[in-house]
N, CA and C of each residue as an Amber inpcrd file, in Angstrom:
protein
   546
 -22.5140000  42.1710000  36.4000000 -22.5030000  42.2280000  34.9660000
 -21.0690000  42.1110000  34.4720000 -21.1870000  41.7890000  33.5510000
 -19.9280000  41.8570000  32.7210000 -19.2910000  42.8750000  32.2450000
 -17.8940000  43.0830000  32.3090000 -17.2420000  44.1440000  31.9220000
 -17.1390000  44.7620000  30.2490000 -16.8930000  45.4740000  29.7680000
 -16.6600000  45.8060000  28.4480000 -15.1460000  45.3760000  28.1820000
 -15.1180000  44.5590000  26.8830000 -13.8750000  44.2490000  26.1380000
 -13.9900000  45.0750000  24.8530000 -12.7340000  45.3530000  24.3710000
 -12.2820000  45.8530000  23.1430000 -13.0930000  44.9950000  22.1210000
 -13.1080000  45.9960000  21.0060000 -13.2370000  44.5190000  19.7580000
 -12.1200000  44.2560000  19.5610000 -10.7460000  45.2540000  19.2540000
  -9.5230000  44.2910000  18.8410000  -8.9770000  43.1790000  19.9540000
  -9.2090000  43.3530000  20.9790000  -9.1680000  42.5260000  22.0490000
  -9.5010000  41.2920000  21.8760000 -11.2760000  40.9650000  21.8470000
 -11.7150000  39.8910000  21.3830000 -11.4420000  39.7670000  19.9620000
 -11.3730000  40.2910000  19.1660000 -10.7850000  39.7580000  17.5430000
  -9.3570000  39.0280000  17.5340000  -8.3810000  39.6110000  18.8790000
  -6.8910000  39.4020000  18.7220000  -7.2930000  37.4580000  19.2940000
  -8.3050000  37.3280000  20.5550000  -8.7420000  36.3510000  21.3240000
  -9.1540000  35.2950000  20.3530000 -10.3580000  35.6330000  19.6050000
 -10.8690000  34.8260000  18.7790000 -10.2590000  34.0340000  17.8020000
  -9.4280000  35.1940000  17.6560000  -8.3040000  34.2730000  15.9460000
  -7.2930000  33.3420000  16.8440000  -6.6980000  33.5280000  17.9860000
  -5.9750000  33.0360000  18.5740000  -6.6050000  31.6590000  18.6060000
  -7.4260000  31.4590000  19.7260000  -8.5680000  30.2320000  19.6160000
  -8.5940000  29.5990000  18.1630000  -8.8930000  30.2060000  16.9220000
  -9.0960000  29.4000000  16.0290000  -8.1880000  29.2140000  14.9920000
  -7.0480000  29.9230000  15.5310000  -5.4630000  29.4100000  14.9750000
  -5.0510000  28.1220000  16.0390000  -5.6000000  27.7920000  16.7620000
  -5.3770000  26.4560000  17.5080000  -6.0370000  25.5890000  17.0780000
  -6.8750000  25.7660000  16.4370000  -7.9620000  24.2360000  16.3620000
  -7.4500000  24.0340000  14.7310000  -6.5360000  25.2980000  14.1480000
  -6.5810000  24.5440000  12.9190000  -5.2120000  24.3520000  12.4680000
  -4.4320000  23.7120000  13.2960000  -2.8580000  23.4410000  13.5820000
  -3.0470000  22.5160000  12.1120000  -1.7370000  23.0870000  11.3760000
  -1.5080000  21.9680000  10.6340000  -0.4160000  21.0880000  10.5060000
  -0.5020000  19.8740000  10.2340000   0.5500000  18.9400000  10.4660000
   1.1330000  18.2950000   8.8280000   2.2070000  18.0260000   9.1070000
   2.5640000  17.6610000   7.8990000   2.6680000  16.0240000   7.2300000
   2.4140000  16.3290000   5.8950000   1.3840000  15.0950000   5.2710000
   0.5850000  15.0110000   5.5700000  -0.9370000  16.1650000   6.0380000
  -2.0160000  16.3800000   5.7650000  -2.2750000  15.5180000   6.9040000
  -1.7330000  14.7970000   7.9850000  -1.7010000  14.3660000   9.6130000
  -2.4580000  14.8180000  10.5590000  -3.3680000  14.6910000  11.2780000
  -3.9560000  15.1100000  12.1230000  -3.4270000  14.7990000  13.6730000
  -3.0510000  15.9730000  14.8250000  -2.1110000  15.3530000  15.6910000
  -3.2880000  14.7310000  16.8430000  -2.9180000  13.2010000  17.2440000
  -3.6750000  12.7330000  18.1830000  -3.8050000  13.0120000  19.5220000
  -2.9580000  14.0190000  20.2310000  -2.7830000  13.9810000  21.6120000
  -1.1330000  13.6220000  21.8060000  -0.6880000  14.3730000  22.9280000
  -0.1530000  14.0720000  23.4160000   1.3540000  14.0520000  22.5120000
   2.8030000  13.8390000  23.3620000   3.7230000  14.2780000  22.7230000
   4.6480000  12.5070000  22.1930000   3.8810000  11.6450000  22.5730000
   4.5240000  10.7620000  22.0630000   3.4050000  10.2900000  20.8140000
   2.2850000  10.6320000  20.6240000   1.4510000  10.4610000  19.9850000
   1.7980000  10.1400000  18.2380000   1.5970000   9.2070000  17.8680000
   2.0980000   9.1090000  15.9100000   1.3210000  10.2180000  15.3430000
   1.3070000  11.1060000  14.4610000   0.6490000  11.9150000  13.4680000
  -0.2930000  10.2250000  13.0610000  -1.8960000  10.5730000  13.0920000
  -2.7220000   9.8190000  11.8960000  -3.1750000  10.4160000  10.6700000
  -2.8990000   9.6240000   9.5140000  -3.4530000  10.5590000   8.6170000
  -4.7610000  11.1590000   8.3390000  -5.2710000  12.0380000   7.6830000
  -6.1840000  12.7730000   7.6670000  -7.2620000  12.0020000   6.3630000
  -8.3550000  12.1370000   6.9620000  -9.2830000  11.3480000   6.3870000
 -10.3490000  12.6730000   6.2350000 -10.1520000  12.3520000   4.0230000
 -10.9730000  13.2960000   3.6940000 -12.0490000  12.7310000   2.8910000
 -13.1560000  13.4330000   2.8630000 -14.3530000  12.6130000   2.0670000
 -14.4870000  13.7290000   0.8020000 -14.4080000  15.3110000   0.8780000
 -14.9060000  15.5880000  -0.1080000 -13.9270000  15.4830000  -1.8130000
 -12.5910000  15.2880000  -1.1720000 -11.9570000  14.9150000  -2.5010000
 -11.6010000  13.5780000  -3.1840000 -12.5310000  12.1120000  -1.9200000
 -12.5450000  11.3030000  -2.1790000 -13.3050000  10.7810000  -3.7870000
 -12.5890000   9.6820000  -4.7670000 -13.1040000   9.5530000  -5.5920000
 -14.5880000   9.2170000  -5.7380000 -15.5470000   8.5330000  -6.3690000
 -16.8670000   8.4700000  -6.2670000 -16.4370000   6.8040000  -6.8720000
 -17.4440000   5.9490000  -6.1430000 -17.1270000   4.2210000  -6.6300000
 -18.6510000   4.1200000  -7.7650000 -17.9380000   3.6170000  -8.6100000
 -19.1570000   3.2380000  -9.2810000 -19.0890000   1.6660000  -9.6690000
 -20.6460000   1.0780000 -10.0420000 -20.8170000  -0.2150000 -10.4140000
 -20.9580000   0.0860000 -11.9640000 -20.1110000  -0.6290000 -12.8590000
 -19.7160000  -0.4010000 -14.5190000 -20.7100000  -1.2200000 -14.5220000
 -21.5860000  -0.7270000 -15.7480000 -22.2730000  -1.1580000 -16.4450000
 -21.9560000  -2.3580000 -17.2540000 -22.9570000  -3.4840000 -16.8790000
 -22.4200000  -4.8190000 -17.4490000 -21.8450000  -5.6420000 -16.0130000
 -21.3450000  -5.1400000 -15.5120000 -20.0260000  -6.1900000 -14.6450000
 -20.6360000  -6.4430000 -13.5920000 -21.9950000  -5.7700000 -13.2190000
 -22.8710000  -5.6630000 -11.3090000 -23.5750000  -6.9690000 -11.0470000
 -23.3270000  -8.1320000 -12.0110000 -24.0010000  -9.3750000 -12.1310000
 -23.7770000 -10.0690000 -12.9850000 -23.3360000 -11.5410000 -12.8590000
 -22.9450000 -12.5210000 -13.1560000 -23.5450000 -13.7680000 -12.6530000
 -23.5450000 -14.6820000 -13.7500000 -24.3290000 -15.9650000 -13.4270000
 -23.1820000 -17.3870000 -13.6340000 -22.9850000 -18.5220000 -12.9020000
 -22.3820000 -19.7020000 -12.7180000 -23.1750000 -20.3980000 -13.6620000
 -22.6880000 -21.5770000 -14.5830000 -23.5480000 -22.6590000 -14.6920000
 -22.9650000 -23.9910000 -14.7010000 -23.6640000 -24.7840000 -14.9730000
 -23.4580000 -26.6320000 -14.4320000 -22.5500000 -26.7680000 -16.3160000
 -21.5610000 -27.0990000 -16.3390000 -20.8010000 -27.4170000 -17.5090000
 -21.6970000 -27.8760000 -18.5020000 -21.6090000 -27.3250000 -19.5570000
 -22.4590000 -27.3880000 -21.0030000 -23.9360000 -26.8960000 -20.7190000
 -23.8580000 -26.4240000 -19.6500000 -24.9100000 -25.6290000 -19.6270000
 -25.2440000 -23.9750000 -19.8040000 -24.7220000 -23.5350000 -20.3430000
 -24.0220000 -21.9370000 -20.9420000 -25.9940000 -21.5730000 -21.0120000
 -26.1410000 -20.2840000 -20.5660000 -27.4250000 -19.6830000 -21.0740000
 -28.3060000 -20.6680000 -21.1710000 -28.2520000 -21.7370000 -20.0810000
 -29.5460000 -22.6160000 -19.7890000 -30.5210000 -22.2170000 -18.4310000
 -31.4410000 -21.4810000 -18.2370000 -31.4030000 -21.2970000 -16.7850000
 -31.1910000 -22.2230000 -15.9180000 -32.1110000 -23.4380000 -16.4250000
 -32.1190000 -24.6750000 -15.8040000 -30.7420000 -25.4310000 -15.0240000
 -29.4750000 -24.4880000 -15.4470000 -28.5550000 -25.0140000 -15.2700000
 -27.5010000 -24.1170000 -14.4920000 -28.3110000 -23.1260000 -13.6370000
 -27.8200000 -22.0950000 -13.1260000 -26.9810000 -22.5170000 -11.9840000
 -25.9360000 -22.4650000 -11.4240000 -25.4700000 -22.8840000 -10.2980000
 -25.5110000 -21.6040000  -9.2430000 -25.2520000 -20.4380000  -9.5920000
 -25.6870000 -19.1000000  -8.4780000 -25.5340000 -18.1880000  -9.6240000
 -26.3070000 -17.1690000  -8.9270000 -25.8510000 -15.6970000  -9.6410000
 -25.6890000 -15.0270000  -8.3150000 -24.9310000 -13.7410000  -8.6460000
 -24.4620000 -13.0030000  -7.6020000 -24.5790000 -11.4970000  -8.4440000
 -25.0330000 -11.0170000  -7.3830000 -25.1000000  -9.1540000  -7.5970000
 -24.7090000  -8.4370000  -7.2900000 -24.1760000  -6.9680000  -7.4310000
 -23.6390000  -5.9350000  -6.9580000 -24.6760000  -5.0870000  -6.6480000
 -24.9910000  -4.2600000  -5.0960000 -25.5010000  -3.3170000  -5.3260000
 -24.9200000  -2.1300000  -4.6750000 -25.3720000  -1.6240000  -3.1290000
 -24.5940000  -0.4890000  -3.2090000 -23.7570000  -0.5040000  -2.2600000
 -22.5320000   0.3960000  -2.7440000 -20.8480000   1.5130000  -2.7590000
 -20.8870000   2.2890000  -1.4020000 -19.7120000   2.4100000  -1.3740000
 -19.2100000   3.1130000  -0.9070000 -17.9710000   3.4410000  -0.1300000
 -17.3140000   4.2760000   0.1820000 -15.5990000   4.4570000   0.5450000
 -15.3640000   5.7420000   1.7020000 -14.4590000   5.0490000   1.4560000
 -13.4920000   6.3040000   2.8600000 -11.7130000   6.4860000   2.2960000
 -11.4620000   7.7160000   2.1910000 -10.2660000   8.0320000   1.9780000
  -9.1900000   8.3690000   2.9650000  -8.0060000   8.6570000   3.4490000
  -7.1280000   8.9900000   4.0360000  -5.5470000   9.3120000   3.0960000
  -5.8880000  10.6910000   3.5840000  -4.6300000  11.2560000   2.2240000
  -2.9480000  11.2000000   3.1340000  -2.2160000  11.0260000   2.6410000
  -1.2800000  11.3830000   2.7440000  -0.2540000  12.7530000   1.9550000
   1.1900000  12.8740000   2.3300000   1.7800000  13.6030000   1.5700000
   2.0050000  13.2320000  -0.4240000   2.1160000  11.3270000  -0.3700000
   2.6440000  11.2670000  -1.2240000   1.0240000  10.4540000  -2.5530000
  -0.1510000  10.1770000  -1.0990000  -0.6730000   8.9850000  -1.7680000
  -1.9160000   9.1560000  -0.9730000  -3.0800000   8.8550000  -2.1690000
  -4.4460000   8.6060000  -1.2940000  -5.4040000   7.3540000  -1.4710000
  -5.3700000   6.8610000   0.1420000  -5.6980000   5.3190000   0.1530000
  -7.1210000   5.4420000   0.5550000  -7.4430000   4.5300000  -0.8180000
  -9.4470000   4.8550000  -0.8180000  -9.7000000   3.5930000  -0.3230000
 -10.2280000   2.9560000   0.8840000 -10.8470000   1.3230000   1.2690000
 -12.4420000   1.7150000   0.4350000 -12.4020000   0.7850000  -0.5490000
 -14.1200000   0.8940000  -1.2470000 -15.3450000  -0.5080000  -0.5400000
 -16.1550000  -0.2280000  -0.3160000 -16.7470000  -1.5150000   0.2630000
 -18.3020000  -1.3060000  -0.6220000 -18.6870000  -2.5040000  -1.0970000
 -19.5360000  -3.1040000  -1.9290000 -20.4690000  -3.7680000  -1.0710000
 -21.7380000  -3.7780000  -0.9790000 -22.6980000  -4.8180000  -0.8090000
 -23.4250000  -5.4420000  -1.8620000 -23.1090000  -7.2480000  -2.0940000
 -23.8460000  -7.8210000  -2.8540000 -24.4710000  -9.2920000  -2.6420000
 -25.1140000  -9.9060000  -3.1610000 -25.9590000 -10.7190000  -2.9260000
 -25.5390000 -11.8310000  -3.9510000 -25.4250000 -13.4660000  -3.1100000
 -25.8200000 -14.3920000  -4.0130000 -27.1730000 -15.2930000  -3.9040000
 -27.6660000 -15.6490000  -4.8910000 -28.5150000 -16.7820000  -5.0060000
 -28.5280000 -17.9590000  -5.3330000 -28.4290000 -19.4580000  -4.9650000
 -28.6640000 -20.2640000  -5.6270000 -29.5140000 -20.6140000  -6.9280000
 -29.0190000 -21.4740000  -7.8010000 -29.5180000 -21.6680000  -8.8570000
 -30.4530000 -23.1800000  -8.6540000 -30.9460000 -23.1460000  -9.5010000
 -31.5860000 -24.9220000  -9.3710000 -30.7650000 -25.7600000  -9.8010000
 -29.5800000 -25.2620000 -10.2680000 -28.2810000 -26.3120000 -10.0980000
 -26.8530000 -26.0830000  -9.1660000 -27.6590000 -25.5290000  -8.4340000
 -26.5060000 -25.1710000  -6.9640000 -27.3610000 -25.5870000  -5.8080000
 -26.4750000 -24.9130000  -4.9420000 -26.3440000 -25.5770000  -3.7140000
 -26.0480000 -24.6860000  -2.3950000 -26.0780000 -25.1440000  -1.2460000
 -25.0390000 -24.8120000   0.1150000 -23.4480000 -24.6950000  -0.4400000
 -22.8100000 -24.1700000  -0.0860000 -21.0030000 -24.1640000  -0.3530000
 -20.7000000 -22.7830000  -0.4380000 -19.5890000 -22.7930000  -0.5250000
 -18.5510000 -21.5680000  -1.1480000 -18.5960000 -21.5950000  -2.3590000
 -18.7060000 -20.2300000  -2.9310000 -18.7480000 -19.8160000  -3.8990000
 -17.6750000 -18.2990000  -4.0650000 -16.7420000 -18.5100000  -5.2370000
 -15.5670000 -17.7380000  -4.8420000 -16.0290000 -16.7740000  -6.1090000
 -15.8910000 -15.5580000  -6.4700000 -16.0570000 -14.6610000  -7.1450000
 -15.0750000 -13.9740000  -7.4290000 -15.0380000 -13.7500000  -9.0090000
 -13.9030000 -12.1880000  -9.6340000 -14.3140000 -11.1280000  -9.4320000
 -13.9410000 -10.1870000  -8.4030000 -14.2880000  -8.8450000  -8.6480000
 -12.8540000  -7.8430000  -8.3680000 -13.0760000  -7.0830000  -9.8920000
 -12.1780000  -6.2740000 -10.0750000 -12.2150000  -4.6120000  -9.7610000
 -11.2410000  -3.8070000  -8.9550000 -11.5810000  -2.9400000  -8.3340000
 -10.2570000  -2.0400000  -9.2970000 -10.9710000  -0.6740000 -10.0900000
 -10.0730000   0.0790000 -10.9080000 -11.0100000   1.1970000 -10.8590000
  -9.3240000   1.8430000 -10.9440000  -9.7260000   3.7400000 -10.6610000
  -9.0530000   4.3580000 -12.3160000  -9.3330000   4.6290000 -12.4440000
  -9.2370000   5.6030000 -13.8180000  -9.3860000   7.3640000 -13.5870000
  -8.3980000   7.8390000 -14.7500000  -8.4370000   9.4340000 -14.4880000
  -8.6350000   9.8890000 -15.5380000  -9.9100000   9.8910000 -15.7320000
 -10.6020000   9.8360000 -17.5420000 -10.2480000   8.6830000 -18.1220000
  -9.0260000   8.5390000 -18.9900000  -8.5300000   7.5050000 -19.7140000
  -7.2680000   7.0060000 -19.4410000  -6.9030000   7.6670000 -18.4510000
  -5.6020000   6.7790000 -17.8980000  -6.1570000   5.9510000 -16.3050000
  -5.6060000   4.6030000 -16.5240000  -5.7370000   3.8110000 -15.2610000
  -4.6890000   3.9060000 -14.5910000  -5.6790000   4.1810000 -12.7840000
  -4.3550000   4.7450000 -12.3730000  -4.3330000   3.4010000 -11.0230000
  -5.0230000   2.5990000 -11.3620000  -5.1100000   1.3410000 -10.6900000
  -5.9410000   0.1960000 -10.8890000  -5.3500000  -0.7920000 -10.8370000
  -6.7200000  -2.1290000 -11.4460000  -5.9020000  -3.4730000 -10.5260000
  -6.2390000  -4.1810000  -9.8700000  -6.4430000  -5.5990000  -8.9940000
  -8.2300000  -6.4920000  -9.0140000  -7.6780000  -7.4130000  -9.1570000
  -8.7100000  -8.4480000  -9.5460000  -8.7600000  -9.5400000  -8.1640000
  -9.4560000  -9.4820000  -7.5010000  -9.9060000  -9.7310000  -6.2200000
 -10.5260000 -10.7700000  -6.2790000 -10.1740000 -12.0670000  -5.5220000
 -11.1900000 -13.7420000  -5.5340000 -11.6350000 -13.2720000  -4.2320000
 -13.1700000 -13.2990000  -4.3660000 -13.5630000 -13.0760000  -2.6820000
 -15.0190000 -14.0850000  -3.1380000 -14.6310000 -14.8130000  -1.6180000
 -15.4160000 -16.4320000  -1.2060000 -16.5320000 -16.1490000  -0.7010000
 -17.5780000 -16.8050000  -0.5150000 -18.8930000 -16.4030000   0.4480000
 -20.0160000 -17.8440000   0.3240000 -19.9370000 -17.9000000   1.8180000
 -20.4120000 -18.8970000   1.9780000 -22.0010000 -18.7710000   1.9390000
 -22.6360000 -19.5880000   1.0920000 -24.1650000 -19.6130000   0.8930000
 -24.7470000 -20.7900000   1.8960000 -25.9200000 -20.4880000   2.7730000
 -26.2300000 -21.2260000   3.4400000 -27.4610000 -22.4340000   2.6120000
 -28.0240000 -23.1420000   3.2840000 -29.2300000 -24.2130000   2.3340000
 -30.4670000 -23.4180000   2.4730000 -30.4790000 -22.2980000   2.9110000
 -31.6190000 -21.2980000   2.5230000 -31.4070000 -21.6630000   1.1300000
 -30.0640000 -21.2460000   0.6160000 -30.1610000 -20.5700000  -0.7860000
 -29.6020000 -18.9510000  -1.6110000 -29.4050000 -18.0450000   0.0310000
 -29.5480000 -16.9270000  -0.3260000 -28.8380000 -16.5700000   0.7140000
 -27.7640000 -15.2890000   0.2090000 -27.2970000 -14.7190000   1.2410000
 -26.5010000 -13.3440000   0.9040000 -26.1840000 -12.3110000   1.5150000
 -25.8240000 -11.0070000   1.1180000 -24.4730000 -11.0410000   1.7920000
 -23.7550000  -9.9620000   1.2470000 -22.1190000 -10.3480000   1.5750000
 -21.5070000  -8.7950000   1.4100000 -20.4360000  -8.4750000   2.1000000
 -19.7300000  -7.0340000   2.1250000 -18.3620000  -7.7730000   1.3930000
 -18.1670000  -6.7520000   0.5810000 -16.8570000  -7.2290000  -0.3420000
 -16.1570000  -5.7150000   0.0160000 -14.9540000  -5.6160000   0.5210000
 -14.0740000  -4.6150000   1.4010000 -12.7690000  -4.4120000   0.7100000
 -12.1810000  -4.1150000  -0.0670000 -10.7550000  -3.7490000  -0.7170000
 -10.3890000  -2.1240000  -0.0350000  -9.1250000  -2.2700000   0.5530000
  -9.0150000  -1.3650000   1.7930000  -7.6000000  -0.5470000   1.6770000
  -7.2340000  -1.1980000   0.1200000  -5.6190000  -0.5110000   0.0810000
  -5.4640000   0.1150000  -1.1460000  -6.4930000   0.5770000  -2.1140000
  -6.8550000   1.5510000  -3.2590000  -5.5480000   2.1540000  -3.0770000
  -4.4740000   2.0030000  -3.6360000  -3.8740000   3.4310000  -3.5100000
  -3.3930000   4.1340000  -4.7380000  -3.8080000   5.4450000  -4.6880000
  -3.5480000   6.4810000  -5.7320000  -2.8280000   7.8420000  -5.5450000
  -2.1800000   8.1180000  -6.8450000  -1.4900000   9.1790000  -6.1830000
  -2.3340000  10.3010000  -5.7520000  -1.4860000  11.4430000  -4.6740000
  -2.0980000  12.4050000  -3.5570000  -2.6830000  13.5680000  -4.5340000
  -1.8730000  13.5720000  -6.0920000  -2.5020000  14.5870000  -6.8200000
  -3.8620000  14.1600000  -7.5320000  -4.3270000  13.2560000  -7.4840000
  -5.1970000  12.3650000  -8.4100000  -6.2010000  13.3770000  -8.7480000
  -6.6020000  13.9120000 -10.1380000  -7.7490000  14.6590000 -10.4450000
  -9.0460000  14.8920000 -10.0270000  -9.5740000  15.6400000 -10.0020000
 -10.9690000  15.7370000  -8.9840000 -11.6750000  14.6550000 -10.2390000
 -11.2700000  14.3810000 -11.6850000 -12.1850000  13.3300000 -12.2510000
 -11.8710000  11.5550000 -12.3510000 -11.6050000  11.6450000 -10.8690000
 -10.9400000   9.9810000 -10.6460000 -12.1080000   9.2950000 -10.3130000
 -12.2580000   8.3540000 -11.1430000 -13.6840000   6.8220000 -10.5600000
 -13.0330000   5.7070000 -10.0970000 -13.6910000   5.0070000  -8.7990000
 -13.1320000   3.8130000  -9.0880000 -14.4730000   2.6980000  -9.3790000
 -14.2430000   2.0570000 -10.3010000 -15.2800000   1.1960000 -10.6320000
 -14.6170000   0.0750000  -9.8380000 -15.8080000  -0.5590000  -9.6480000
 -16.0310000  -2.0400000  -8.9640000 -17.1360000  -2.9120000  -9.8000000
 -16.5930000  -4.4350000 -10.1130000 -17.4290000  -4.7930000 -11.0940000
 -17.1340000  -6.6320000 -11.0920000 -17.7920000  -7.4230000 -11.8630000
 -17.0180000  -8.7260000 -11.7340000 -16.3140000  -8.6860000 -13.0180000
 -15.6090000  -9.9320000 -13.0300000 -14.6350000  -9.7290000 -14.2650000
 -14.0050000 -11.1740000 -14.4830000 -14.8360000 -11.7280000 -15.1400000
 -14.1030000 -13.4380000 -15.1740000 -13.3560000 -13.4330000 -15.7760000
 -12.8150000 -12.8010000 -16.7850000 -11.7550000 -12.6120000 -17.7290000
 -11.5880000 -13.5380000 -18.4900000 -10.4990000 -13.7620000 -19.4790000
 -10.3110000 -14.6270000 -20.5240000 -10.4120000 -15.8960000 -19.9200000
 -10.5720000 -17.0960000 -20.5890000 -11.1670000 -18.3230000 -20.4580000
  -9.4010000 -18.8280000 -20.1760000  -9.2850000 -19.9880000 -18.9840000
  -8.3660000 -20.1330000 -18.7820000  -7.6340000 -21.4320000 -20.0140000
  -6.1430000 -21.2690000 -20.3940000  -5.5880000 -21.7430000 -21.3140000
  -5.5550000 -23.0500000 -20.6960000  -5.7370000 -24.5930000 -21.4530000
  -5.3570000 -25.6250000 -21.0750000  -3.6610000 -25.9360000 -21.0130000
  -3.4570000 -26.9160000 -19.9310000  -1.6740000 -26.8120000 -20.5790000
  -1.3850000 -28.1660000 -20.6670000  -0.4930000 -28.6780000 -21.5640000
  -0.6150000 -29.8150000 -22.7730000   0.1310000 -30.2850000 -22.0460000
């Protein structure tokens, strides 16, 4: 049988043990092993922001020139559906990679090809933007007609204090009509 231990004994044991497992490193670093080992940063989910698809922007439609709001003249539409991210904080900065799954379709005035898309990826802290990039990402549609696609932006970066009420929306965004030049 086993001998009798103290409780302060095992209490002095126990905390010891779990003052080891919760070593902390600086800039929130997690140590990998070993003494030549780099600090990696620490990858947190619960203070990661939440990605949302803005209302309005989760779908967009192409059409065949002078064909505006013709269906007949659809060249693809493409959709947003669902989010999601991974964070890794640092001392100074927290880098959110957000990844999107969405879908295009041919139109009855499209085709097989590449088809290049605006999608704009912005984090906001209530009413201040605390980041916005506008992203061309390509995707090749096969002569099915139809095909689903991961859209990946992997360098979000925001500062390390960023409010627990930070969003980052993901959305398309064709933006102003481009200027002719004379």
């Amino acid at each position: 049988m086993f001998g009798k231990v103290s409780r302060p004994v095992l209490a002095i044991s126990l905390l010891a043990v779990l003052a080891g497992c919760n070593k902390t490193q600086s800039g929130g670093a997690i140590e990998t092993g070993g003494s030549a080992a780099a600090p990696t940063p620490a990858v947190v989910q619960a203070s990661c922001p939440q990605v949302v698809l803005r209302d309005g922007t989760s779908s967009f439609r192409t059409y065949a020139k002078g064909g505006k709001d013709d269906p007949t003249k659809v060249i693809y539409q493409v959709s947003l559906a669902d989010t999601t991210r991974q964070c890794v904080l640092s001392e100074t900065a927290m880098t959110v990679t957000v990844v999107v799954q969405g879908r295009v379709v041919s139109g009855p005035a499209g085709g097989p090809g590449k088809v290049t898309m605006p999608i704009r990826v912005a984090a906001t802290d209530e009413d201040k933007t605390l980041y916005s990039e506008l992203v061309q990402h390509t995707v090749e549609v096969p002569a099915t007609g139809s095909t689903q696609f991961v859209f990946t932006k992997a360098d979000v970066t925001l500062p390390a204090g960023a409010g627990s009420t930070v969003k980052v929306f993901v959305g398309f965004d064709e933006g102003p009509p481009a200027k002719r030049k004379k």
